[in-house]
Structures are given as C-alpha cells and as structure tokens.
C-alpha positions as CSV (number, residue, x, y, z in Angstrom):
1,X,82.8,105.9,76.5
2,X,86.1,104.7,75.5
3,X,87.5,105.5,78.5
4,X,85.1,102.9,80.2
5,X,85.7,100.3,78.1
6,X,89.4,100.6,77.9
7,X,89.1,99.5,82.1
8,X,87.0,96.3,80.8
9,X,89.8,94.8,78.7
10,X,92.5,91.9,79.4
11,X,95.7,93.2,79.8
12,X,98.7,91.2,79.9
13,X,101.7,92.1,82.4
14,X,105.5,91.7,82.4
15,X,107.0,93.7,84.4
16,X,110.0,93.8,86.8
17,X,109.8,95.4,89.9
18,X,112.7,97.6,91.4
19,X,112.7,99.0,95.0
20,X,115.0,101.0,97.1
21,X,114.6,100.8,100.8
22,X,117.8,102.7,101.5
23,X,118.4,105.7,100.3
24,X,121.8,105.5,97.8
25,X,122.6,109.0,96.3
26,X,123.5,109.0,92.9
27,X,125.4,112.2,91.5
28,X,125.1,112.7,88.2
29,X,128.0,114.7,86.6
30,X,127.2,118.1,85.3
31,X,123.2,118.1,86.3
32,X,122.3,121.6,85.5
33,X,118.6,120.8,85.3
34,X,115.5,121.8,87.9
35,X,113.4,119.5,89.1
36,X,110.0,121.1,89.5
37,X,107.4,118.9,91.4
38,X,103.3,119.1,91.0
39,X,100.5,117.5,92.3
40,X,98.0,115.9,89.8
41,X,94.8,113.6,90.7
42,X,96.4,111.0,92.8
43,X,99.9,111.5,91.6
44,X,103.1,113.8,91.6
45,X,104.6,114.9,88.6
46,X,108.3,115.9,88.1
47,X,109.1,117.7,85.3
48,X,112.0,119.4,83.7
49,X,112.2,121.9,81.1
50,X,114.1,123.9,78.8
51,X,112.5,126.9,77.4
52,X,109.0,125.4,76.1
53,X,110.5,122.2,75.5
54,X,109.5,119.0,78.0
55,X,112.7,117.3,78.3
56,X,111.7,114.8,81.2
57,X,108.4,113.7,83.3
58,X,108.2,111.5,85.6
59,X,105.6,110.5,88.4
60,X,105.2,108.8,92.0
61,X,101.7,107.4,92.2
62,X,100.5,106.9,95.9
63,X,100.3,102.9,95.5
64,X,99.1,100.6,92.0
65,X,97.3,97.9,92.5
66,X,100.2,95.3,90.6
67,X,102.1,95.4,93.9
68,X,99.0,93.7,96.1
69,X,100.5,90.3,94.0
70,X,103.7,91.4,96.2
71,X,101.9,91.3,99.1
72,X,103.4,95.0,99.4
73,X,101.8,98.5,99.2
74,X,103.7,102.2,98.7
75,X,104.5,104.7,96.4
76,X,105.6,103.7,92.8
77,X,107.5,105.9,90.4
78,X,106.3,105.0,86.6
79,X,105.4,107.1,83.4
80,X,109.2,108.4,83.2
81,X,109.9,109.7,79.8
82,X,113.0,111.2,78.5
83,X,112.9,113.5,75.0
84,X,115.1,111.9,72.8
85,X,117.3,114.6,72.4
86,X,118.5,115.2,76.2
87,X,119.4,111.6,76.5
88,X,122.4,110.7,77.6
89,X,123.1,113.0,80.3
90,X,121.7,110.7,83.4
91,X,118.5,112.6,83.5
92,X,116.5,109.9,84.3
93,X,118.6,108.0,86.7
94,X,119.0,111.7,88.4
95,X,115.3,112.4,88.7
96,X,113.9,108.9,89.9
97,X,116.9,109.1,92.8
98,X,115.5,112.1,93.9
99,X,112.6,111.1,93.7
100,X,113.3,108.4,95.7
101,X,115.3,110.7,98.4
102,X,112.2,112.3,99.3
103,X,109.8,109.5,99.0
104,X,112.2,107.7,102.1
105,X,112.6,110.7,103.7
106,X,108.8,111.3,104.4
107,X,108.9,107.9,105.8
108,X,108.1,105.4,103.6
109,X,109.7,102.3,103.8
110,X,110.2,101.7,100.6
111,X,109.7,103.2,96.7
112,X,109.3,101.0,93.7
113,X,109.7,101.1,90.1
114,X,107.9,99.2,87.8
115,X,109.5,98.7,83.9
116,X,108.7,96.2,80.7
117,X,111.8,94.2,81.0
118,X,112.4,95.0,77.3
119,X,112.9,98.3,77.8
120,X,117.3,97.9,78.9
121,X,117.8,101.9,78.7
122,X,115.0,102.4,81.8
123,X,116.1,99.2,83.5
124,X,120.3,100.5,82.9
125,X,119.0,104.2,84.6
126,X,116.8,102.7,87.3
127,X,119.7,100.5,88.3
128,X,122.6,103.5,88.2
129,X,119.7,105.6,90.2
130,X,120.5,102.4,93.0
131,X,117.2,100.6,92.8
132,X,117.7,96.7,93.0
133,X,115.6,94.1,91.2
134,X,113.2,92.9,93.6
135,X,110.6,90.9,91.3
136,X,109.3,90.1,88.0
137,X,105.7,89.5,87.3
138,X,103.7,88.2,84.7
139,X,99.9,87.3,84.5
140,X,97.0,88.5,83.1
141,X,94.6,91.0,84.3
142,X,90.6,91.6,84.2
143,X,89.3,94.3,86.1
144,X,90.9,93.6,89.5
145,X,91.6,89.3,88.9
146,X,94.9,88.3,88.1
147,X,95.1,85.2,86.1
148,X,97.9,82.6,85.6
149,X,100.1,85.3,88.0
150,X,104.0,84.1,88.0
151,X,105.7,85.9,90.4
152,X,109.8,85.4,90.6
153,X,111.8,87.0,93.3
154,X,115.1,88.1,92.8
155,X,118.1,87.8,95.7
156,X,117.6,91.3,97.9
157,X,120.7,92.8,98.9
158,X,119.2,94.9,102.0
C-alpha cells in the first residue's frame, strides 16, 4: 500500500544533468577493484566488493522519464553510492566512466547522469569521470505533470 501511494505524491526536483556523448577515458591511479555488472528489473547494477563488504553500486536505467523535459531519451546512470570508508580512491568517477565506455560503445548516443546539485563530491567525480554539465532542472512533479518546470542549459562543449 505504501508503495502505491508513495507514486501519488508531489515531488519537487533539482537536479543537474550531465552527459557524455564522447567517450573520454579516465584512469584512475591504482584501481585494483572489479567491476561486476548484473541485470535487475529494468536496470543494470555495478557493484564492487571486498570480501562481504559493498563498497560501491551503481546503476544505468534504460531511460527516466525527467529527461522527456530535455526533449532527450537514453540510458541514465543514478543510485551511485560509495561506503564511506573506500572514498577517496576515484571509485566513483572510475565506475560511472566505465560505465559510460560501454553504454557509447553499444551505440547510444549519449549517457547521462542525473545529481542534486548539493551533493559537490558526486558532481566533483562525475565531472573527473569527463561528463559535462548539460542542464539543470527544477519543477514539480505529479504522477507524470511537471509543474512550474525551469529548465537552464549550460554551454556544450561537443
């Protein structure tokens, strides 16, 4: 039940949206980690661990519906959590631009990334990963209406 009402409320958005439309490899110094990759519902999920211990996830949805606003459609990477004690190695910025590698390489156009735009540490890794600022959004959302949407794009460099 709470599930069902929980798609019912108002939810407010601000969000930036990155993208990368060509592919910039970023090589993070001393990445001993593997990336494992798994399919769940209508998702992927990449995962590293250590032992028992979950020290990142992250996950490329086929499309959300927040880029329709965009006029755009494609694969967005979201979700992405770090355990506070492995931060600070590039983790995150490793594993979104991989990510990203293979999402171009199956031929899609382009990959985005969707962040608060309080959240500096995601926004400092998603731009080391290469992803450029391509919008901010903000608005209001009932079921599938967007209210008072404000939609800023930035300056694309490709």
């Amino acid at each position: 039940m709470k599930k069902i009402l929980k798609r019912f409320r108002i939810v407010h958005i601000d969000a930036f949206i990155y993208k990368m439309s060509h592919f910039i490899e970023y090589k993070a110094p001393n990445f001993k980690y593997q990336i494992e990759k798994s399919r769940k519902k209508n998702r992927w999920c990449y995962t590293i661990k250590e032992g028992n211990t979950l020290v990142h996830v992250s996950y490329l949805y086929d499309s959300v519906f927040l880029l329709k606003l965009l006029e755009k459609n494609g694969p967005v990477i979201g979700d992405c959590h770090t355990n506070r004690q492995f931060r600070g190695q590039s983790i995150y910025p490793k594993v979104i631009n991989k990510i990203a590698l293979e999402t171009l390489r199956e031929g899609f156009k382009e990959v985005f990334i969707v962040v608060n735009p309080e959240n500096s540490s995601s926004i400092k890794g998603i731009e080391k990963a290469g992803f450029i600022k391509f919008a901010s959004v903000k608005g209001t959302r009932w079921l599938w209406f967007y209210f008072k949407k404000q939609v800023v794009y930035f300056e694309n460099k490709y």
